[in-house]
N, C-alpha and C positions, 0 to 999 in steps of 0.2 A: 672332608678335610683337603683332600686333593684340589679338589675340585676351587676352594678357597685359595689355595696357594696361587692356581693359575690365573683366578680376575687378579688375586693382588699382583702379580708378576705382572700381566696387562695393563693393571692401570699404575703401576710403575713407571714401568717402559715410555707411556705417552706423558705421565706427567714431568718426565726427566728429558724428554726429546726438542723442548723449545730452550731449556737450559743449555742441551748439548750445540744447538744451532746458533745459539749466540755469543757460544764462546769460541765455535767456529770463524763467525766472523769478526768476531775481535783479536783473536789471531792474524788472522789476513790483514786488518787492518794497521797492525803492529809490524808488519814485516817490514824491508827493509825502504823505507821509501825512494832512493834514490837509485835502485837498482832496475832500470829500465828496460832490463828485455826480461824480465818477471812479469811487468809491466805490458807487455806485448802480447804476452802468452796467455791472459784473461781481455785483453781491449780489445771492440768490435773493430781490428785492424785492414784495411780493405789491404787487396791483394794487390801486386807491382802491377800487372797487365792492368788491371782498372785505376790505378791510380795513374796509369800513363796517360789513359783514355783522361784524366782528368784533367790535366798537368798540361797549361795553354805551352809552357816550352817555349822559355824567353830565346829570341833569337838573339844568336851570336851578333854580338856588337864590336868585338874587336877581331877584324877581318884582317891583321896583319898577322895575329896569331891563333891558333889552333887552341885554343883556352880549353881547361875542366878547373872543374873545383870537387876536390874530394872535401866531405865531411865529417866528423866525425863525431858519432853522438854518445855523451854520460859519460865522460871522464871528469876530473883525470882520477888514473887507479894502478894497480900495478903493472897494466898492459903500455902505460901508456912513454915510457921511455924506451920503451923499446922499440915501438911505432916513429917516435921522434929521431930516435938514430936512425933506422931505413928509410924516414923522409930525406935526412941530411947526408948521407949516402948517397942517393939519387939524384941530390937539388932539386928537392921539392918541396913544395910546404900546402898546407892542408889547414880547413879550418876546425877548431876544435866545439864544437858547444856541448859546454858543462853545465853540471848539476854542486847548485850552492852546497851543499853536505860533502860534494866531493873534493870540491873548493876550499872548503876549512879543513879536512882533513889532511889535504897536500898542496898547500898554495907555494912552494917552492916547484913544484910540478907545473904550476899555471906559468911563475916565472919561465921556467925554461923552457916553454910552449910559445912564447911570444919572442923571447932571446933565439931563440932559431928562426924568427922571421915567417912564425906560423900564425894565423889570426885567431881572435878567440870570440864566442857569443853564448849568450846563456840558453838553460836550457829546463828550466825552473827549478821550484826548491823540491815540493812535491812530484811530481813526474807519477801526475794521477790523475786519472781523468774526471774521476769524482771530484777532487777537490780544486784542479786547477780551474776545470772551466765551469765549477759551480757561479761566480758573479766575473763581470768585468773589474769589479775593484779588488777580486782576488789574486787575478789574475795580473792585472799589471801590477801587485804587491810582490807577489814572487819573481817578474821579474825585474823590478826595482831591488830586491833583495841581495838576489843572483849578483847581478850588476854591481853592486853594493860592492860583494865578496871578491869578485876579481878586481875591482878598481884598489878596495883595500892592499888585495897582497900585488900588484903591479902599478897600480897607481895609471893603469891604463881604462880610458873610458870605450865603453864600444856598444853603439844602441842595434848589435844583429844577434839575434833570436831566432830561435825553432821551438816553436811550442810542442807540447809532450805527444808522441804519437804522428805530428803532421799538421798542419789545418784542416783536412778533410776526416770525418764527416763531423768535428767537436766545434770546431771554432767559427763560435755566430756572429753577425755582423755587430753586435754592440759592442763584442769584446775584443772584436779587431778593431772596431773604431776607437775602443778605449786605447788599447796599446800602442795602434799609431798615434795618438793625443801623444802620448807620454813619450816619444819621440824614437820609438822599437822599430826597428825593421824585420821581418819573418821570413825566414825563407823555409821552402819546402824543399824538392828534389825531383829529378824526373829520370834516375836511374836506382830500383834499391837492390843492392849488394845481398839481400836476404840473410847476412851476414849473423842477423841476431834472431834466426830459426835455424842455420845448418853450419855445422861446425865441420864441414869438408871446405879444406881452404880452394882447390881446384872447384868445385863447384860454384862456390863465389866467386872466383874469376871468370870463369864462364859466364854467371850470371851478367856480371860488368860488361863484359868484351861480347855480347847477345845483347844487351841494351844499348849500349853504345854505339853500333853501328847503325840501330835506328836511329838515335837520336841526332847522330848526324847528319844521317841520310835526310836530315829535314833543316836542316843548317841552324840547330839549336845549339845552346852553353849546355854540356854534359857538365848535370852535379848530380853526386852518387854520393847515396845515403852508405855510411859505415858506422861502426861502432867499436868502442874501446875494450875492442875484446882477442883473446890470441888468436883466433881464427883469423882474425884482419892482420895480427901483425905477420901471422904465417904467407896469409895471400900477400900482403903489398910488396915484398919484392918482386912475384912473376906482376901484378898488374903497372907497378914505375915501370919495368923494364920495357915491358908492350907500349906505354905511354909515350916514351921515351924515343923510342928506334920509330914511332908513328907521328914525332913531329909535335905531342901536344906542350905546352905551355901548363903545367900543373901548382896552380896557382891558389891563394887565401881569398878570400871573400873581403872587399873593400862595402863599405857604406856608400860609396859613391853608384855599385851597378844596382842594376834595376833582377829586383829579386826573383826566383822559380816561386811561382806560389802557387796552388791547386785552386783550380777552378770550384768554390762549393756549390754552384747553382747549378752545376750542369750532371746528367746520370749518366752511365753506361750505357752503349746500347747492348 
């Protein structure tokens, strides 16, 4: 009798083990889609030192001023006025790329991100790697969507983008060729803030002001990946302040400059 108890418990166990793995992952897949540094912490997301090595590093073009572009990525949310005050404190402004779900949720937030003379770009609706860069026609769907939802609540158009994660290692060349058809500009970054793995605001600063000194040392446009999280709204006053007493120009992302974009054909050494 015993003895029957334990096969049945066994084959139990295995025939209830494929039910339990599929409701595992349909969980995961219900989670919240728009919340991107979820997003990060499952994506084969390469590390800042290699993504340097990857990142050609548009040369600074405007030689009368000391230019950066901070970025700022998956708002807007409730980090995100508070970040817009300590820009407008400082006189600074920043580019925001948002997530369409976050857009409808608080498109009075989008408003006021562009009313303070900050620029805005999308940043998909998904913010998945399975699903964004499954086709090119998915792919410039959500960000036509995206686009959609800020022009609706601003009535402002604006063809600059960051696709989810970066360009490097997702974004193939059909689906960039699509995006740029559809009239998208992409930008990447060649400083990341690590902002959205360490929630010590001092560390993140460091990170910035350690990448930053290379990146000038090579007479390139410092753009520094952040995100709309309290950690960043903790760091940004010491990093405006550093910005500031050093002469830079802290400026929005215009359609007219010539984008940071990662190099995908080229490896690490």
């Amino acid at each position: 009798m015993k003895l029957f108890i334990k096969i049945w418990t066994v084959l139990f166990i295995f025939s209830a083990l494929p039910i339990l793995i599929i409701n595992l992952l349909n969980l995961q897949g219900v989670q919240d889609q728009s919340n991107g540094l979820k997003g990060k912490e499952v994506s084969p997301f390469i590390s800042s030192v290699k993504k340097k090595n990857l990142s050609p590093h548009i040369q600074a073009e405007e030689h009368e001023d000391k230019v950066i572009y901070l970025t700022i990525d998956d708002g807007p949310n409730g980090n995100t006025r508070e970040i817009l005050s300590i820009l407008q404190s400082k006189s600074a402004h920043a580019t925001f790329f948002l997530i369409k779900g976050n857009i409808d949720k608080r498109p009075s937030l989008v408003k006021e991100i562009i009313k303070n003379g900050n620029a805005v770009g999308c940043h998909s609706v998904s913010h998945r790697v399975d699903v964004f860069y499954s086709s090119p026609a998915v792919a410039v769907k959500e960000m036509k969507q995206c686009q959609s939802a800020i022009y609706n609540s601003t009535r402002r158009h604006t063809p600059l983008i960051r696709v989810p994660f970066g360009s490097f290692p997702h974004l193939t060349p059909d689906i960039k060729q699509s995006l740029e058809q559809a009239g998208f500009i992409y930008w990447d970054w060649n400083i990341d803030s690590e902002d959205w793995t360490n929630d010590d605001a001092s560390q993140v600063y460091k990170n910035i002001v350690t990448q930053l000194e290379f990146v000038e040392s090579k007479g390139y446009t410092p753009t520094v990946l952040l995100h709309d999280k309290e950690v960043t709204a903790n760091m940004l006053p010491m990093l405006l302040d550093y910005l500031n007493k050093n002469g830079y120009k802290i400026k929005g992302i215009t359609s007219d400059k010539k984008p940071v974009q990662f190099n995908r054909f080229l490896r690490p050494a």
